[in-house]
C-alpha positions in Angstrom: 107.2 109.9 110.0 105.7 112.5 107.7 102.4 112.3 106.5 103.9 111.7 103.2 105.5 108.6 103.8 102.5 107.5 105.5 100.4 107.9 102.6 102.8 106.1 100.0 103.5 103.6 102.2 99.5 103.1 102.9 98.6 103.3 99.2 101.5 100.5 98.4 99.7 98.4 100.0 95.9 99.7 99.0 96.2 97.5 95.0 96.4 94.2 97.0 93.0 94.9 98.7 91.6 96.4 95.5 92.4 92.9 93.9 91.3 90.8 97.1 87.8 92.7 97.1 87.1 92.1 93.7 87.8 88.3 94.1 86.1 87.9 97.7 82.7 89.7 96.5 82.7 88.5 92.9 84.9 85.5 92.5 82.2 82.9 93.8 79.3 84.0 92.1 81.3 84.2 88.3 82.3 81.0 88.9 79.0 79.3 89.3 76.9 81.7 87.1 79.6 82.8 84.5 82.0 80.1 84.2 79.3 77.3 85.0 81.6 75.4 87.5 79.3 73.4 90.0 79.0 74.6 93.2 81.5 71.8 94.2 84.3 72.5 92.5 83.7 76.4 93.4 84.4 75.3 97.0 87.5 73.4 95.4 89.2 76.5 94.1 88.5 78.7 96.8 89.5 76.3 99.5 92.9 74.9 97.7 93.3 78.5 96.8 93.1 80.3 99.9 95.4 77.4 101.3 98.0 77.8 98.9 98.1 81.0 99.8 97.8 80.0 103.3 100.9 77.8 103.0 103.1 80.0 100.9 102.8 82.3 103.9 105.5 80.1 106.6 107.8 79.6 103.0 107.5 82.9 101.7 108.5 84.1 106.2 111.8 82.2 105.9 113.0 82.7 102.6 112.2 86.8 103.9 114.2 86.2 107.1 117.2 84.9 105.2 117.4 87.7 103.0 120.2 90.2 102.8 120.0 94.1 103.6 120.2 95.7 99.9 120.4 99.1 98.9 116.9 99.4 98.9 116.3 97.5 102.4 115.7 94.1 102.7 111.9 93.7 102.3 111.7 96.0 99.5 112.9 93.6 96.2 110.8 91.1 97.1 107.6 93.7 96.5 109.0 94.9 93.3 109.7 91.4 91.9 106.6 89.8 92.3 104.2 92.2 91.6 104.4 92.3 87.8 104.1 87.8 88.1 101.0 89.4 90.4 99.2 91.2 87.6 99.6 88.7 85.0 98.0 85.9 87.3 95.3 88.2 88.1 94.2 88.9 84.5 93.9 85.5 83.4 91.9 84.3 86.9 88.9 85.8 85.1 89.7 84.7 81.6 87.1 82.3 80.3 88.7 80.1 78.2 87.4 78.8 75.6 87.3 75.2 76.7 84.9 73.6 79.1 86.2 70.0 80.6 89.4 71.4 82.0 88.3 74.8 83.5 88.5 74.2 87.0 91.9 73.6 86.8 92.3 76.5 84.6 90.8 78.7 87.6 92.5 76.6 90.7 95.8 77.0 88.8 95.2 80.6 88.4 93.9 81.4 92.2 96.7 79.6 93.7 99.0 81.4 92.0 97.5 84.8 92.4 97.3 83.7 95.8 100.9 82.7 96.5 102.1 85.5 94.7 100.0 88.0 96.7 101.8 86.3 100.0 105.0 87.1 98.7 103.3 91.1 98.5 101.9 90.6 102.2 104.4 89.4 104.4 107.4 91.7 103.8 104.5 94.5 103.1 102.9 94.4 106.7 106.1 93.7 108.2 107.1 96.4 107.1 105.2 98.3 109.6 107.9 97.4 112.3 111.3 98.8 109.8 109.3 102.5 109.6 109.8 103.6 113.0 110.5 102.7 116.9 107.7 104.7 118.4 104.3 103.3 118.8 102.1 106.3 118.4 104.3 106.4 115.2 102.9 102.8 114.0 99.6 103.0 114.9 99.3 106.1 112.9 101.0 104.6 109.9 98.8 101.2 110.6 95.5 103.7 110.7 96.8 105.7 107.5 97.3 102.0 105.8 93.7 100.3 106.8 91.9 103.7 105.7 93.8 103.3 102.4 93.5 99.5 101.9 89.5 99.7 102.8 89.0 102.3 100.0 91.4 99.9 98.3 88.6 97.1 99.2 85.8 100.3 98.0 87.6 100.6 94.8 87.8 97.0 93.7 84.3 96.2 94.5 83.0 99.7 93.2 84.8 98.8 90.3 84.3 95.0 89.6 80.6 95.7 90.6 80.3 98.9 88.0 81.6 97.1 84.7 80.6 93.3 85.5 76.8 94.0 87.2 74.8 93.5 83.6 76.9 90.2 83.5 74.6 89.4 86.7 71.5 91.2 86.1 68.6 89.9 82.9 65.5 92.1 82.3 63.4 88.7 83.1 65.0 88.2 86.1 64.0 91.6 87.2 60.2 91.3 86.8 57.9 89.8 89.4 56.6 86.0 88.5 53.1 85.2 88.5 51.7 83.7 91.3 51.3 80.3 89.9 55.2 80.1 90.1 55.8 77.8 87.1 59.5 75.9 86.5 59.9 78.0 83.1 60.6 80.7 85.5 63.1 78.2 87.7 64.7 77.2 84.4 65.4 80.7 82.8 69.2 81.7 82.5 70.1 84.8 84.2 73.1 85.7 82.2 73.3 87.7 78.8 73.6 86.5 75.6 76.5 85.7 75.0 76.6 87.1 71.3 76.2 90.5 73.1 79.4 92.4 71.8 79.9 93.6 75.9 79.5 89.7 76.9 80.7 89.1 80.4 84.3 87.9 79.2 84.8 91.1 77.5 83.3 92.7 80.6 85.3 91.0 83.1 88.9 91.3 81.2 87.9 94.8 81.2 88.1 95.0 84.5 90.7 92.5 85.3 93.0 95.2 83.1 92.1 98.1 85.2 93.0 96.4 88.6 96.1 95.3 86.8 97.0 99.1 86.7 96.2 99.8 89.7 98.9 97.1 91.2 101.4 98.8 88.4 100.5 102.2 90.0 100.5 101.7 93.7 104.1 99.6 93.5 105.8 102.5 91.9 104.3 105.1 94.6 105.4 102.4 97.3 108.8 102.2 96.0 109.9 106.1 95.5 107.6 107.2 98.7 109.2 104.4 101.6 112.6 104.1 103.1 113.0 100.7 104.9 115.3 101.4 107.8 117.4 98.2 109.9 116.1 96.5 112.9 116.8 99.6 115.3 117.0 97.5 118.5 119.8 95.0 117.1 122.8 95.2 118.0 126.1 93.7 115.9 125.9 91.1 118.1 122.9 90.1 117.6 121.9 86.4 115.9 118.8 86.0 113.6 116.8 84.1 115.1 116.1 80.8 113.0 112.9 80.4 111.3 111.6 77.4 112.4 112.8 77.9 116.1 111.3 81.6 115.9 108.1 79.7 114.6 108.5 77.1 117.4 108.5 80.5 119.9 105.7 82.5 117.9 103.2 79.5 118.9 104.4 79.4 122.6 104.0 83.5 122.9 100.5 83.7 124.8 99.8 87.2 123.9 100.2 86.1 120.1 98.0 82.8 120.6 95.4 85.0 121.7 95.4 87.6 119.2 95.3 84.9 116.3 92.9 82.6 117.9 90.1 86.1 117.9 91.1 87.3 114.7 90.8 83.9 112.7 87.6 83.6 113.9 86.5 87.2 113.4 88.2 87.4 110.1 86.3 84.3 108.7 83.6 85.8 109.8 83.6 88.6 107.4 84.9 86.5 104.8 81.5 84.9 104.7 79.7 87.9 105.4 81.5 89.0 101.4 81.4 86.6 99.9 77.7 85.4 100.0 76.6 88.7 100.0 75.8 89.2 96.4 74.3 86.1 96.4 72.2 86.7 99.1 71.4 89.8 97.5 70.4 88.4 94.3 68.7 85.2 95.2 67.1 85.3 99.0 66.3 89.1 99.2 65.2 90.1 96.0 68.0 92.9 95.3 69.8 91.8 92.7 69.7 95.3 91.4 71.0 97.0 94.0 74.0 94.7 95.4 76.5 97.1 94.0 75.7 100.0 95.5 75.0 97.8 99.0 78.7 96.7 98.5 79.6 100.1 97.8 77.9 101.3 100.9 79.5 98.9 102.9 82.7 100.0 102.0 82.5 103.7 102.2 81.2 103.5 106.0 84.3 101.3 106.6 86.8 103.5 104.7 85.3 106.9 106.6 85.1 105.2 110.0 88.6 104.4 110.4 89.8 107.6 111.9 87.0 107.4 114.4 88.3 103.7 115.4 92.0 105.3 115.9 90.9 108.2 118.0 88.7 105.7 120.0 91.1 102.8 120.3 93.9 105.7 121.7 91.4 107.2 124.3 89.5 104.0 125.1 92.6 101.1 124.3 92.7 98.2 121.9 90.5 96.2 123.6 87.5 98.3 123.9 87.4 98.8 120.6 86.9 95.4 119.7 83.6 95.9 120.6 82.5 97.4 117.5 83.3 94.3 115.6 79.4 93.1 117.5 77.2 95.9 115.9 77.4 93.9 112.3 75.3 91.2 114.8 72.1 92.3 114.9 71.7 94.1 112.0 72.7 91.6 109.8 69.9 89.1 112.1 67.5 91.6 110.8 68.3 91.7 107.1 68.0 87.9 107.2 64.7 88.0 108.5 63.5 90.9 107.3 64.9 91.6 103.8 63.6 95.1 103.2 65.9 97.5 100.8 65.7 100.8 103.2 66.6 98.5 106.2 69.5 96.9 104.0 71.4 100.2 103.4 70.9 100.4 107.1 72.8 97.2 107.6 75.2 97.9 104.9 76.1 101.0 106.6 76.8 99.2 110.2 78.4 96.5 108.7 80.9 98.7 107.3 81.3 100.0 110.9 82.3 96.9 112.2 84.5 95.4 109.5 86.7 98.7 110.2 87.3 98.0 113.1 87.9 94.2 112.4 90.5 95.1 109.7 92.4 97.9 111.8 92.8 96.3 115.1 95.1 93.0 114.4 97.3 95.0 112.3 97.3 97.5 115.1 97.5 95.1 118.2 100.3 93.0 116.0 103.4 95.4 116.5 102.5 95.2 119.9 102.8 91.6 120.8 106.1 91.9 118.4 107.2 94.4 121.0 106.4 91.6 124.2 108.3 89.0 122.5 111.5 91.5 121.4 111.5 92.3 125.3 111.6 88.9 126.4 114.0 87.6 123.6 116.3 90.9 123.9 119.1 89.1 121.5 117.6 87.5 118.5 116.5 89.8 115.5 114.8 88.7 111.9 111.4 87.7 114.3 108.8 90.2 112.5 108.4 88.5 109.2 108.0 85.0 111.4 104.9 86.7 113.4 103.3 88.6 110.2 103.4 85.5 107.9 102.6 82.9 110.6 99.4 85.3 111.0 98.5 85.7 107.8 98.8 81.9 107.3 96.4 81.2 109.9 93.4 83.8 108.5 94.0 82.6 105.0 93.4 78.7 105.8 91.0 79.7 108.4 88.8 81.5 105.4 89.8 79.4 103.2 87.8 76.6 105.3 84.9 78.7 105.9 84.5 79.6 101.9 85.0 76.0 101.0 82.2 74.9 103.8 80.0 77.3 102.5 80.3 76.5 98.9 80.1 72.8 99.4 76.7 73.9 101.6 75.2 75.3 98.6 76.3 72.2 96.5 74.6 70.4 99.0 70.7 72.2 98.8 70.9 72.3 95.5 72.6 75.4 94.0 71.6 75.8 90.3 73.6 78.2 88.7 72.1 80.7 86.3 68.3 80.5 87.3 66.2 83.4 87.9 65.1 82.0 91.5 66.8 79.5 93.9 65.0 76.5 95.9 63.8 77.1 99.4 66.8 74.8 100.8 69.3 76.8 98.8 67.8 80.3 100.0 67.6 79.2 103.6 71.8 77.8 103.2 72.3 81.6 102.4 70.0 83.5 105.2 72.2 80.9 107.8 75.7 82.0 106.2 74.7 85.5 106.3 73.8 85.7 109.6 73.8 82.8 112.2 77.3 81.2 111.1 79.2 85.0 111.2 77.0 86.1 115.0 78.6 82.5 116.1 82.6 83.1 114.6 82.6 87.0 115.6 81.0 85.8 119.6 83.5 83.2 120.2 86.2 85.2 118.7 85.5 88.3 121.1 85.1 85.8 124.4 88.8 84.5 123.2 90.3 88.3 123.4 88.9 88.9 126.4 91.8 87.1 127.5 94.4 88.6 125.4 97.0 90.2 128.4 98.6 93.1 126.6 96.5 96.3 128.4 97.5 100.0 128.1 99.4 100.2 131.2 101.5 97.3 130.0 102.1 98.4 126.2 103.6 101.9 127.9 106.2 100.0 130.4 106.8 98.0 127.2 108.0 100.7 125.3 109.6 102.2 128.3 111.7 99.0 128.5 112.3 98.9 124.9 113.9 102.4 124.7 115.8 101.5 127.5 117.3 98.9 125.9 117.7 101.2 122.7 
C-alpha cells in the first residue's frame, strides 16, 4: 500500500469522527441548557439514538453482504450514497426549531437518523480494512494511519464545535465568584445569552453544523478518488457466501471475537462517559467552565500525537500489552474528581488523551485479526467481514447508548436544572461519580475480560503463515 492510499483512505473515514465528537462532547449539554429538554428526555434521545444506530448495524451487515461487486467495488456505493442523506441529518440535529411541545421528537427523529445513516458509513468503511491488502503489517499500518486521522477527526470536531458554540455556554455572571452568603438569585440565574444577541446560539450552532457538513462533503470525495477496493483475495470461485444470519450465529460462537467485544464494550462505554460529562463536569463541579475547550482540545491532541507511539509499542511489545495504557486515564482522572485544580486538569487531559489512543487503535487493530482465526477455520465461506465489523459496532453503540441514557436519567434523578449558574450538591456529586468511579469500574473489568483473549503474537504469525498457504 502506498502511503498515499493510506492517507485517503484514513481521511475518508476522519468526517465521521469529526461529526461523532462534536455530538458526544456537546450534544448533551445543548440539549439541556440550549434546547431546554429535561434531563429525562436527554437520556431518551441519546439512548433510542445510539440504539437505532445500534440496530441499523446487523441490517445495514446483511444488506452489505448481499451486495454485488461493482465497478467501483462492492463497499464503495454504499459510502457515496449515504453520505449526502448524512449531512442533511446532521445540520438539522442542531436546529432549534421554533416550537417547543414537540422538540424532543424533533431531536430523537433527527439523532436516529444521523445515527443510522452514519452505520450505513461505518460498516462497509472499517470493513474495508480487510479488501486493502492480505498482509498484516500492511493493515495494521493502514489501521494506525486511520485512528491518527479519525482522532484529529475527533480534535477537529470538538476544536471546532467548542471554538464557535463556547459563548453559547459561557455568561459574564456566571464567571464571577458568589458572595459567601450563597443566595438562590445566584441558583436561579440563566447561563445562556440573550437570545436577541444577533450571534444567539442557533445562529452559532448552524454555523457550525454547516462547517462539519463540509467536511463530510470533503473527506467522501478524497475517499472515493484515493481507494481502490480489491475482492476477497482468499476466495476461490467455489467459494459460497456465507449467509448472514448463520455467519452471525458463528461470529457469537468465535471465542477470540467474544472476548475482544466483551473488553471493548466495556472500555469503549467507558470513554463515552468520560466525553460526554466532561464539559459538564467542567462547567458545573470544577469550576472551569472557561476553559473546557481548550481541556477538550488538549485531550485530543495527546490522543492524535500518541498514536504512532501505540503502533511502534503494540509491534515490539504485542496487542495485548498495549492494552495497558487504556489504565493510566484511572488515576488521573481519581485525582481531578477529588481535587479539581486547573494546572492538574491539563495534566489529566493530557493522560487521558493517552489512554483513549490506545482504546480507539487497538479493537480496530486486534479485529482483522480474529477475522483472520475465523477465515482459517471456515476456509470456504466468504462475505464474513462486514458480519464481524457491524456485529461489533452494534454492540459498542447499544452498550454506550445504555451508559449515556443511565447517566442522563442519573442527573434527572439529583436534580439537574438546566441553565443555572451553579448545580445542587446531589447533582455535582452524580457528575464527580460519572467522571471517575463508573469509567475506573467499566475500563478494570474490561481489561480482566482481555486477559483471556487467546490470539498472542506467536499465533497471529502461524496464522498468517496458514493463510498464505492457503492463498
Amino acid at each position: 500500500l502506498s502511503i498515499c492510499g493510506k492517507l485517503c483512505y484514513a481521511i475518508g473515514g476522519a468526517p465521521n469522527q469529526v461529526a461523532g465528537s462534536a455530538a458526544a462532547f456537546f450534544l448533551q449539554i445543548y440539549l439541556l441548557d440550549i434546547a431546554h429538554i429535561t434531563p429525562f428526555h436527554a437520556s431518551l434521545v441519546l439512548f433510542i439514538g445510539k440504539a437505532s444506530g445500534a440496530v441499523t448495524d446487523p441490517v445495514a451487515g446483511f444488506f452489505i453482504s448481499k451486495s454485488r461487486w461493482t465497478k467501483i467495488g462492492r463497499l464503495m456505493p454504499w459510502m457515496l450514497a449515504c453520505t449526502p442523506f448524512t449531512v442533511v441529518s446532521y445540520f438539522f440535529m442542531w436546529y432549534l426549531p421554533p416550537f417547543v411541545s414537540g422538540r424532543v421528537a424533533w431531536y430523537l427523529t433527527f439523532y436516529c437518523l444521523f445515527q443510522a445513516l452514519t452505520t450505513l458509513f461505518q460498516v462497509p468503511y472499517s470493513a474495508l480494512t480487510m479488501f486493502l491488502s492480505t498482509d498484516q503489517k500492511e493493515r495494521d499500518s493502514a489501521t494506525a494511519y486511520r485512528m491518527t486521522m479519525e482522532v484529529f477527526g475527533t480534535l477537529i470536531g470538538a476544536a471546532l464545535q467548542g471554538q464557535i458554540v463556547a459563548s453559547a455556554h459561557v455568561s459574564h455572571h456566571c464567571t464571577v465568584n458568589p458572595p459567601v452568603n450563597t443566595t438562590d438569585s445566584w441558583h436561579d440565574t440563566p447561563s445562556f445569552p440573550d437570545p436577541s444577541d444577533p450571534l444567539s446560539h442557533q445562529v452559532i450552532y448552524m454555523i457550525a453544523a454547516g462547517v462539519i457538513g463540509g467536511v463530510y462533503l470533503l473527506g467522501i470525495v478524497i475517499l472515493f478518488l484515493g481507494v481502490k477496493e480489491k475482492d476477497d483475495p482468499y476466495a476461490l470461485n467455489s467459494d459460497r457466501t456465507i449467509p448472514f444470519c448463520k455467519g452471525l450465529g458463528l461470529t457469537m460462537k468465535h471465542g477470540p471475537y467474544v472476548k475482544l467485544t466483551a473488553s471493548f464494550l466495556l472500555i469503549s462505554t467507558a470513554v463515552q462517559l468520560e466525553q460526554s460529562n466532561f464539559v459538564l463536569f467542567c462547567t458545573h463541579a470544577a469550576d472551569l467552565r472557561n476553559h473546557f475547550q481548550y481541556l477538550v482540545v488538549t485531550i485530543l491532541v495527546s490522543a492524535a500525537v500518541s498514536i504512532p507511539f501505540w503502533q511502534k509499542f503494540l509491534q515490539r511489545f504485542g496487542k495485548k500489552c498495549a492494552a495497558c495504557g487504556i489504565s493510566w486515564m484511572i488515576p488521573f482522572a481519581v485525582m481531578l474528581v477529588t481535587i479539581p485544580n486547573l494546572i492538574l486538569a491539563y495534566f489529566v487531559a493530557f493522560v487521558s488523551g493517552l489512554s483513549i489512543a490506545a482504546s480507539l487503535l487497538l479493537p480496530w487493530s486486534m479485529l482483522p485479526d480474529v477475522v483472520d482465526d475465523f477465515r482459517l477455520q471456515n476456509p470456504h465461506g466468504k462475505g464474513h467481514e462486514t458480519i464481524f465489523y457491524s456485529s461489533y459496532v452494534f454492540f459498542t453503540k447499544m452498550s454506550a447508548g445504555i451508559g449515556l441514557g443511565i447517566s442522563a436519567a442519573g442527573l434527572e434523578f439529583t436534580g439537574y436544572q438546566p441553565g443555572i449558574c451553579r448545580q445542587s450538591n446531589d447533582v455535582i456529586l452524580a457528575l464527580k461519580i460519572l467522571i471517575g468511579a463508573v469509567p475506573a469500574i467499566l475500563i478494570l473489568v474490561g481489561l480482566f475480560i482481555l486477559l483471556f483473549y487467546p490470539i498472542t503474537e506467536e499465533s497471529r504469525k502461524e496464522t498468517k503463515l496458514a493463510l498464505e498457504m492457503l492463498r
